[in-house]
N, C-alpha and C positions, 0 to 999 in steps of 0.2 A: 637660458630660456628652457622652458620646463614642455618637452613636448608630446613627453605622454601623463595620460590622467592615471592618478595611483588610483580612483576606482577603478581602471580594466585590467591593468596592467602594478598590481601591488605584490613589489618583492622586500617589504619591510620583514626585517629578522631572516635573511635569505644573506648568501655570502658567494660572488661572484668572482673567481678568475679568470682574466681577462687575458689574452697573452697579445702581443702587440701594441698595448696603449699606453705605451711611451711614445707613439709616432704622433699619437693626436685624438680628440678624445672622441667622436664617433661615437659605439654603441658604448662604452664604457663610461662616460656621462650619460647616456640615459638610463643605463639598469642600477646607476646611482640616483641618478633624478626620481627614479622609481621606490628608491629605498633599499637597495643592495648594499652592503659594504662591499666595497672594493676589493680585490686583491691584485693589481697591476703587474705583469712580470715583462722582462726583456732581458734580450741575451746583448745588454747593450754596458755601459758605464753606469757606474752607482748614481753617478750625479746626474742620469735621464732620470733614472728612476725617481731620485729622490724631487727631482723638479715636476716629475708627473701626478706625483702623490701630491705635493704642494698644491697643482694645480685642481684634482679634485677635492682635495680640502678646503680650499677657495669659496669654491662653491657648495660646501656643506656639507661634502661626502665623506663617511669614515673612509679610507683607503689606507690598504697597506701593501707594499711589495717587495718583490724577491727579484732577484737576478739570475737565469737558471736557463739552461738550453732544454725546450720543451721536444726536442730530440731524444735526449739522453733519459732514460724512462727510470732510470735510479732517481736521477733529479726529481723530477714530474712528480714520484712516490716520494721523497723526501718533503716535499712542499708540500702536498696535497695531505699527508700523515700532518704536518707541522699547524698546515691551517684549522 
């Protein structure tokens, strides 16, 4: 269910990382619903990740993700450089 209007709220051509939403999809289905590509990260197992990204592609959102401790700030610059 699409709960915001892309007239107020339009992030088409916009590219969002998300850290947490392998738990569940919250804001990170709406700033896709909005027109964000995704970029989903957790410090969890490949196969959350990859079930997450399934999950917003589901629903019609590009998503892509990475598995990185948003801690470790080499990480963070390696992903954020890579995105």
């Amino acid at each position: 269910m699409n709960y915001m209007s892309k007239e107020l709220f339009d992030l088409t051509g916009k590219v969002a990382l998300v850290t947490g939403a392998t738990r569940g999809p919250g804001m990170a289905m709406r700033l896709g619903e909005a027109g964000a590509t995704l970029v989903v990260n957790g410090h969890c197992s490949d196969e959350k990740i990859i079930a997450a990204i399934k999950k917003y592609q589901a629903n019609g959102i590009t998503t892509h993700g990475y598995r990185f401790d948003v801690t470790v700030e080499t990480a963070v610059e390696a992903v954020v450089a890579n995105i």
